[in-house]
MINU-822220 format. One line per field, with one value per residue (C-alpha): residue number from 1; residue in one letter; y, z, x. Coordinates in nm, 3 decimals, m for minus. Each point is the difference from the previous one (the first is absolute). Layout:
BEGIN
n (NUM	...)
res (A	...)
py (Y	...)
pz (Z	...)
px (X	...)
# end
This chain:
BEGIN
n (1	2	3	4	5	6	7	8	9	10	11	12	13	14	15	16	17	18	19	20	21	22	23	24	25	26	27	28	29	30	31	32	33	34	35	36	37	38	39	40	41	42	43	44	45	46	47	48	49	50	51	52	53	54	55	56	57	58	59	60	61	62	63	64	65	66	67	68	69	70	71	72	73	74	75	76	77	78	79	80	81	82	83	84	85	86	87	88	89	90	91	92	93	94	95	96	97	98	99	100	101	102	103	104	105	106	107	108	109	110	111	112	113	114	115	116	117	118	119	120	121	122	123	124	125	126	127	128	129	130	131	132	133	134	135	136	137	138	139	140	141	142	143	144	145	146	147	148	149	150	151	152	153	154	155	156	157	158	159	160	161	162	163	164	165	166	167	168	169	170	171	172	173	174	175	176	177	178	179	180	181	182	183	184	185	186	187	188	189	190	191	192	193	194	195	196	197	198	199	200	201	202	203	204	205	206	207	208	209	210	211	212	213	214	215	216	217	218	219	220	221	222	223	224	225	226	227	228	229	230	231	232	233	234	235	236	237	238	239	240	241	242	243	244	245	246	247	248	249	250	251	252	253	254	255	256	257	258	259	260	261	262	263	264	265	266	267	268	269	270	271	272	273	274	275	276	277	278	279	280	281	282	283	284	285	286	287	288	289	290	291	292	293	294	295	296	297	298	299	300	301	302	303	304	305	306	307	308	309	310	311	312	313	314	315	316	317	318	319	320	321	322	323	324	325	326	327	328	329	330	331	332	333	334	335	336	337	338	339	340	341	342	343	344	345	346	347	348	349	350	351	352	353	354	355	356	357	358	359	360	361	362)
res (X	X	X	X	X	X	X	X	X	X	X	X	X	X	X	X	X	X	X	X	X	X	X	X	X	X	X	X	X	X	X	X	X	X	X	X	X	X	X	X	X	X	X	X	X	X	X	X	X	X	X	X	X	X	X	X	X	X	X	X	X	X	X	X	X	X	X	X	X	X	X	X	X	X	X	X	X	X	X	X	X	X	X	X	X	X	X	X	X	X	X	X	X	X	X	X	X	X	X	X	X	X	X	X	X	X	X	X	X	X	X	X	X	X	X	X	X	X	X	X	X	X	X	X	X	X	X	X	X	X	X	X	X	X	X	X	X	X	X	X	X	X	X	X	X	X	X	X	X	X	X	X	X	X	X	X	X	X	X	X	X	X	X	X	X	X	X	X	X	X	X	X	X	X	X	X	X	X	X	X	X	X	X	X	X	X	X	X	X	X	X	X	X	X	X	X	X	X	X	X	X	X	X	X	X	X	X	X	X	X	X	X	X	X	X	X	X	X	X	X	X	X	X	X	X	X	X	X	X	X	X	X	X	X	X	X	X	X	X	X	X	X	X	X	X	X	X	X	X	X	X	X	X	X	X	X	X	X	X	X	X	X	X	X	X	X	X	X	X	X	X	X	X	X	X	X	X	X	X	X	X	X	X	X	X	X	X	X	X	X	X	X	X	X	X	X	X	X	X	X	X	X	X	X	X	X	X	X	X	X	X	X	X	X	X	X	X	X	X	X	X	X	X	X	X	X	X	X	X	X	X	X	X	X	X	X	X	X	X	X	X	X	X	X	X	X	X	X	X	X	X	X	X	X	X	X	X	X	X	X	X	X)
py (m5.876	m0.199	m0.358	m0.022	m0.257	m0.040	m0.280	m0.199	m0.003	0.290	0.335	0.290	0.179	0.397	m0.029	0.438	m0.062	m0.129	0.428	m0.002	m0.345	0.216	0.072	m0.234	m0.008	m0.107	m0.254	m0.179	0.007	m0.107	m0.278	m0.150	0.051	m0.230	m0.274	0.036	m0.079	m0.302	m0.184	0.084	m0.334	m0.211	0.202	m0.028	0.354	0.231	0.312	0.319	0.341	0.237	0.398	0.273	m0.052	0.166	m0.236	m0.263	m0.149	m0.042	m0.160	m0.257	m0.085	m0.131	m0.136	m0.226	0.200	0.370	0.224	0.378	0.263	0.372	0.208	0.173	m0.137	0.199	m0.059	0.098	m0.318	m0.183	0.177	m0.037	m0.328	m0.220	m0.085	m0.075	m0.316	m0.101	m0.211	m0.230	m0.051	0.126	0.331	m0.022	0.323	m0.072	0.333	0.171	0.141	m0.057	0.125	0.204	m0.173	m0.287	m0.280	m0.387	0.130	m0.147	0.262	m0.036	0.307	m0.043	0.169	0.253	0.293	0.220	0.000	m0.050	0.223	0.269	0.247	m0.252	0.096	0.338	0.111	m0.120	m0.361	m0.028	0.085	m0.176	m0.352	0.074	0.004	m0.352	m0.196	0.058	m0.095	m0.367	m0.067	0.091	m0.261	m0.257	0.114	m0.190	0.071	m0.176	0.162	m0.124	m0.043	m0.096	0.336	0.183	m0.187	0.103	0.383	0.000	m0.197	0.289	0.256	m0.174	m0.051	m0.363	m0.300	m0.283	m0.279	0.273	0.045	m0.275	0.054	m0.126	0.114	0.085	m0.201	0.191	0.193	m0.067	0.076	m0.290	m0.219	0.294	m0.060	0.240	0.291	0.035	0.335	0.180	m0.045	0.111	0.327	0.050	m0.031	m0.309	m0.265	m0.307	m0.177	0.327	0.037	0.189	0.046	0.021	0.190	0.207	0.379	0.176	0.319	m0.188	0.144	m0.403	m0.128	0.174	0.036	0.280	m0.197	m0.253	0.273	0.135	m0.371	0.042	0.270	m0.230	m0.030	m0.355	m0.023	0.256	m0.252	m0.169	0.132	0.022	m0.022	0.148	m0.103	0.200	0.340	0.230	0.177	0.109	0.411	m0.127	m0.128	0.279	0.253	m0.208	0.148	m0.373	m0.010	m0.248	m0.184	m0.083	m0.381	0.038	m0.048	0.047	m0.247	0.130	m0.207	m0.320	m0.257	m0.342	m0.137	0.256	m0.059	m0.314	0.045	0.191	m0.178	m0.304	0.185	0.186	m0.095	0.063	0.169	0.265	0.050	0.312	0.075	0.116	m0.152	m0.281	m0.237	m0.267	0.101	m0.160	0.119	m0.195	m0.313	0.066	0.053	m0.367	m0.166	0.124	m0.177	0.335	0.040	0.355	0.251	0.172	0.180	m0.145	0.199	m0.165	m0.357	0.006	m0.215	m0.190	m0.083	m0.012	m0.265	m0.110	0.082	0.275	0.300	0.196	0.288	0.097	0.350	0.263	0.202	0.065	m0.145	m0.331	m0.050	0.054	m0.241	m0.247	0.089	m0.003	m0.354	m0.161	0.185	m0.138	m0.363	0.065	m0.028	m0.288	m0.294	m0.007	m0.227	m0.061	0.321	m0.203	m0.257	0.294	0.148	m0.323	0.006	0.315	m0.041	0.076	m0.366	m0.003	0.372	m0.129	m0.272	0.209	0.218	m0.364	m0.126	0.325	0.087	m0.386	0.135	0.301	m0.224	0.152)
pz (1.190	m0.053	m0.094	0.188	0.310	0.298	m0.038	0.255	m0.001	m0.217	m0.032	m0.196	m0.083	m0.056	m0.340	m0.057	m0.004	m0.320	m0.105	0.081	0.044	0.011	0.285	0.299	0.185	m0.299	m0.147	0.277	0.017	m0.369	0.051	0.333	m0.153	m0.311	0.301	0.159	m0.336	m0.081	0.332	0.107	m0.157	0.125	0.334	0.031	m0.031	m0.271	m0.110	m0.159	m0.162	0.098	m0.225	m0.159	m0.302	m0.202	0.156	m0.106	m0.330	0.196	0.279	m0.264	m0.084	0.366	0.060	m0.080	0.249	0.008	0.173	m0.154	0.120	0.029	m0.229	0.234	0.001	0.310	0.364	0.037	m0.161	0.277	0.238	m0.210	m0.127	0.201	0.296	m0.279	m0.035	0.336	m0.119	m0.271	0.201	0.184	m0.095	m0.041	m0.111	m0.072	m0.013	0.345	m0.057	0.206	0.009	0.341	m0.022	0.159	0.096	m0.105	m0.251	m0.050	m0.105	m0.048	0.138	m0.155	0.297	0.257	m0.184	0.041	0.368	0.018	m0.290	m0.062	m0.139	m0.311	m0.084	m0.084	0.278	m0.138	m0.087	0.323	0.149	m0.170	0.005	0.368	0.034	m0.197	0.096	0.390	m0.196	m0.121	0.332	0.176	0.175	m0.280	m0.233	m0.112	m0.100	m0.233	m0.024	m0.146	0.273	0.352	0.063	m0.137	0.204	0.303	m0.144	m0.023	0.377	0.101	m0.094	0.103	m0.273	m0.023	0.262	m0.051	m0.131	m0.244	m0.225	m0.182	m0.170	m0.403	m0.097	m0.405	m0.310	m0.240	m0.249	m0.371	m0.049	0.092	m0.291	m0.231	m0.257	0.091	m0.229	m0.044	m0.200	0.305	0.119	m0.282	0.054	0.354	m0.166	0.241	m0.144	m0.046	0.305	0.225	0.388	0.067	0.281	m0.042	0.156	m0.027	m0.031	0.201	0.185	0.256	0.344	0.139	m0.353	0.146	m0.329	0.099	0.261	m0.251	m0.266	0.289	0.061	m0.397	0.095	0.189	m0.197	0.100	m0.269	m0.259	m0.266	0.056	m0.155	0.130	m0.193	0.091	m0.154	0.054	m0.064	0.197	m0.154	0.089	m0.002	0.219	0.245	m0.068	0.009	0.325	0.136	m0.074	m0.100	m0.301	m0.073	m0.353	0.088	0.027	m0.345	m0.051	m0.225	0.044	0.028	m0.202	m0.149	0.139	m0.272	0.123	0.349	m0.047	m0.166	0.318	0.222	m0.187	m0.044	0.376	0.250	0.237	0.095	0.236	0.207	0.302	0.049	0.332	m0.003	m0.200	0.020	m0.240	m0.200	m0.346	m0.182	0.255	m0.094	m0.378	0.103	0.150	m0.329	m0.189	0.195	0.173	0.416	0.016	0.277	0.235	0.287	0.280	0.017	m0.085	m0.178	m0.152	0.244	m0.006	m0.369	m0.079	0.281	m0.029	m0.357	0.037	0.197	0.209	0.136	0.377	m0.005	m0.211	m0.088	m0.349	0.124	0.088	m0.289	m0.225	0.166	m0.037	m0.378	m0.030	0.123	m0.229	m0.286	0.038	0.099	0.373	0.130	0.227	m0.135	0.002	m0.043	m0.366	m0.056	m0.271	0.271	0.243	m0.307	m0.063	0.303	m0.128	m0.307	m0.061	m0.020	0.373	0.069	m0.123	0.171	0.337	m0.103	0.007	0.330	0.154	m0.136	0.113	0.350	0.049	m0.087	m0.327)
px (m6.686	m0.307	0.064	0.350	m0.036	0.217	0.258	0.155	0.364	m0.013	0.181	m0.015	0.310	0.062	0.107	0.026	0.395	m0.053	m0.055	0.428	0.193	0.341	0.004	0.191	m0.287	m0.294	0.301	m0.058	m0.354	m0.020	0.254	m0.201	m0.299	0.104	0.129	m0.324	m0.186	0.182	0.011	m0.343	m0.208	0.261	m0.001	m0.393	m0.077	m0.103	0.115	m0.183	0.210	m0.212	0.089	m0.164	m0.185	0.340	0.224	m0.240	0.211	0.390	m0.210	m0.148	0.339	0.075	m0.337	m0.302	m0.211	0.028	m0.241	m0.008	m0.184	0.030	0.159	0.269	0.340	0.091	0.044	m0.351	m0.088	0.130	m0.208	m0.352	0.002	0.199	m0.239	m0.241	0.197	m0.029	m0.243	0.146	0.339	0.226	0.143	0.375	0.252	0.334	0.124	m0.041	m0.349	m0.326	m0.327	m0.114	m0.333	m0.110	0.252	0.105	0.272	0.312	0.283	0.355	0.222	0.321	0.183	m0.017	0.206	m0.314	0.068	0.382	0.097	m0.288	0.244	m0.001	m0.337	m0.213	m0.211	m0.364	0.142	0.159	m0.296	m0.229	0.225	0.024	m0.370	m0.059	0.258	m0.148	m0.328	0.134	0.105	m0.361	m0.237	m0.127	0.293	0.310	0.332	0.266	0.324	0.345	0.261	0.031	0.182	m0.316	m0.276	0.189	0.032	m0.387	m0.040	0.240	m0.243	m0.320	m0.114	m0.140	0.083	0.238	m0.282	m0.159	0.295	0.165	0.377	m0.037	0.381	0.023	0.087	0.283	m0.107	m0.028	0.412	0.095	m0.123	0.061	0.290	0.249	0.106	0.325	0.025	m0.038	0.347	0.134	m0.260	0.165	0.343	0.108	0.226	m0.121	0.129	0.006	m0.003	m0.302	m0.244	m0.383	m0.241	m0.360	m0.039	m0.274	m0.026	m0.208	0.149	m0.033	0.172	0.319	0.163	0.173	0.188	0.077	0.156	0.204	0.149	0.113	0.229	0.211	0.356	0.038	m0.347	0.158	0.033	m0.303	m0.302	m0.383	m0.288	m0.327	m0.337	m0.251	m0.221	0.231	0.304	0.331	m0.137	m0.280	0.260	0.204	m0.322	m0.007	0.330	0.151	0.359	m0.021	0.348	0.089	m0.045	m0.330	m0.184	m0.424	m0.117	m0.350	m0.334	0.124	m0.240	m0.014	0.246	0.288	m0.121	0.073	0.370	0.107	m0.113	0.179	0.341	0.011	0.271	m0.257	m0.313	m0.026	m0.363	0.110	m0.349	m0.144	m0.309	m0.143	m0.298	0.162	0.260	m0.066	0.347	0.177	m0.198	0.047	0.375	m0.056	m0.126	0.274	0.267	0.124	0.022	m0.127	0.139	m0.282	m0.059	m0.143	m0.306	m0.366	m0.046	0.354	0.158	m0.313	0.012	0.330	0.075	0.401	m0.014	0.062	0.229	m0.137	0.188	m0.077	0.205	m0.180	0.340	0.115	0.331	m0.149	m0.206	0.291	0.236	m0.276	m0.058	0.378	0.029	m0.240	0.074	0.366	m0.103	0.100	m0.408	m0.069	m0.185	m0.340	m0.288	m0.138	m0.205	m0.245	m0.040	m0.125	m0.192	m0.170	m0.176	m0.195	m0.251	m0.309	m0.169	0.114	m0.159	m0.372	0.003	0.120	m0.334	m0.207	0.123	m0.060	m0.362	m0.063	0.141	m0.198	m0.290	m0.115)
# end
């Protein structure tokens, strides 16, 4: 540590995502941490990637000024070297970790599924992400989080106050400047030109996939195909005591490029989740012309704005009338869903960050 001064206007961000950018949660983290990077001169503040000394080369790729220390790439790392850094900046994490020592740490907690939806996660990570996220919102402590619907999840559970967390909603991800891939229809067997319906496969019980399979057995949606993309298979469904209809094809975990063909070629976009803090396929959705359908739980209705359809009555029946309208040109208008995507980028999330650090009075 010797040699590195404090610097005003300054933060120091987490940068141990970098060990697995894959995931939702560390996509975003990389993406706002490249926003933060390249508006902080003109913002007036500097930025730091703080990592362990084996993340040290992909953090030299982001940034002029990397701090690496410690050789463990683990949560632990968090814990050890973080307040360290106390004193060059302040410490930012993008990815809903904090340490439990000391205070005057800025973390983002992507939502409040922890709380809401704890059968989503094993018992020592729920319990452990119960314990830190009450942590980011202590005395001295300050939280950023990605929706209005989540700041008042974590206000719910008393965990921060209403001037302590600021709302900094996500950019897309990197699929929608990808070219698309177009081979991957052809994979799925669907004719170029096809009616079909995308949506995301996940065992998650607040993903409520299952629900969304069952809405696939409606006849009126025979001829009209689902896809799901994603880790989860039809005999995990099935394993799952799921009845899966022959409508309903896996494509599996697809690349950005094939993302990005499905997404293109969809009627429509379907999002029944229970719970979410943001709900970044609906955005995508959004960019690629489409006005995705969604429950009304979590940011959904929040994101999607009149872009998008949002269906009040969580029945199978409902949800395929309203699939069966669109997919035959019968849905209401709607607003432009790339105007309503517009309004979300990343550019706009950093400088969210800025005004809010200059808020708290960092």
């Amino acid at each position: 540590m010797a040699g590195l001064a404090v610097k005003a206007r300054s933060i120091v961000i987490n940068g141990r995502f970098l060990k697995d950018t894959s995931s939702a949660v560390n996509a975003v983290a990389l993406n706002l941490t490249k926003a933060l990077i390249t508006s902080a001169d003109e913002s007036g503040w500097k930025v730091q990637l703080a990592v362990p000394k084996p993340l040290e080369n992909p953090a030299m790729q982001l940034s002029r000024s990397v701090i690496a220390i410690g050789q463990s790439t683990g949560a632990v790392w968090d814990q050890v070297y973080m307040p360290k850094l106390r004193e060059v900046g302040v410490p930012v994490g993008l990815f809903n970790s904090v340490p439990l020592r000391g205070s005057g740490y800025v973390t983002m907690l992507h939502d409040a599924h922890v709380f809401r939806t704890p059968q989503s996660y094993r018992f020592p990570a729920r319990k452990w992400r119960q314990l830190t996220s009450r942590w980011a919102g202590a005395n001295g402590n300050r939280i950023l989080t990605v929706s209005q619907h989540s700041k008042q999840a974590l206000l719910a559970l008393g965990i921060g106050h209403a001037d302590t967390i600021g709302v900094v909603p996500n950019g897309p991800s990197a699929v929608v400047s990808t070219k698309p891939d177009t081979a991957v229809l052809k994979r799925l067997e669907l004719a170029t030109g096809a009616t079909f319906c995308l949506g995301f496969s996940s065992l998650l019980p607040h993903k409520n996939v299952a629900f969304l399979i069952d809405v696939f057995t409606d006849q009126r949606l025979g001829d009209i195909p689902l896809v799901l993309v994603g880790s989860a298979t039809s005999k995990d469904f099935e394993r799952a005591s799921v009845n899966v209809p022959s409508n309903v094809i896996f494509a599996g975990r697809c690349p950005d490029a094939e993302l990005a063909a499905l997404y293109q070629a969809a009627q429509t976009v379907l999002i029944p989740s229970l719970e979410e803090g943001f709900g970044l396929p609906a955005l995508e959705a959004m960019y690629f012309g489409k006005h995705p359908i969604v429950s009304p739980y979590g940011a959904l209705p929040e994101v999607v704005g009149k872009a998008g359809y949002v269906v009040h009555d969580m029945r199978p029946s409902d949800w395929a009338q309203n699939i069966a309208k669109i997919c035959t040109g019968l849905g209401t208008a709607r607003e432009c869903p790339q105007q309503q995507a517009s309004r979300f980028t990343w550019d706009a999330a950093a400088q969210r960050v800025w005004e809010h650090l200059e808020g708290w009075g960092f």
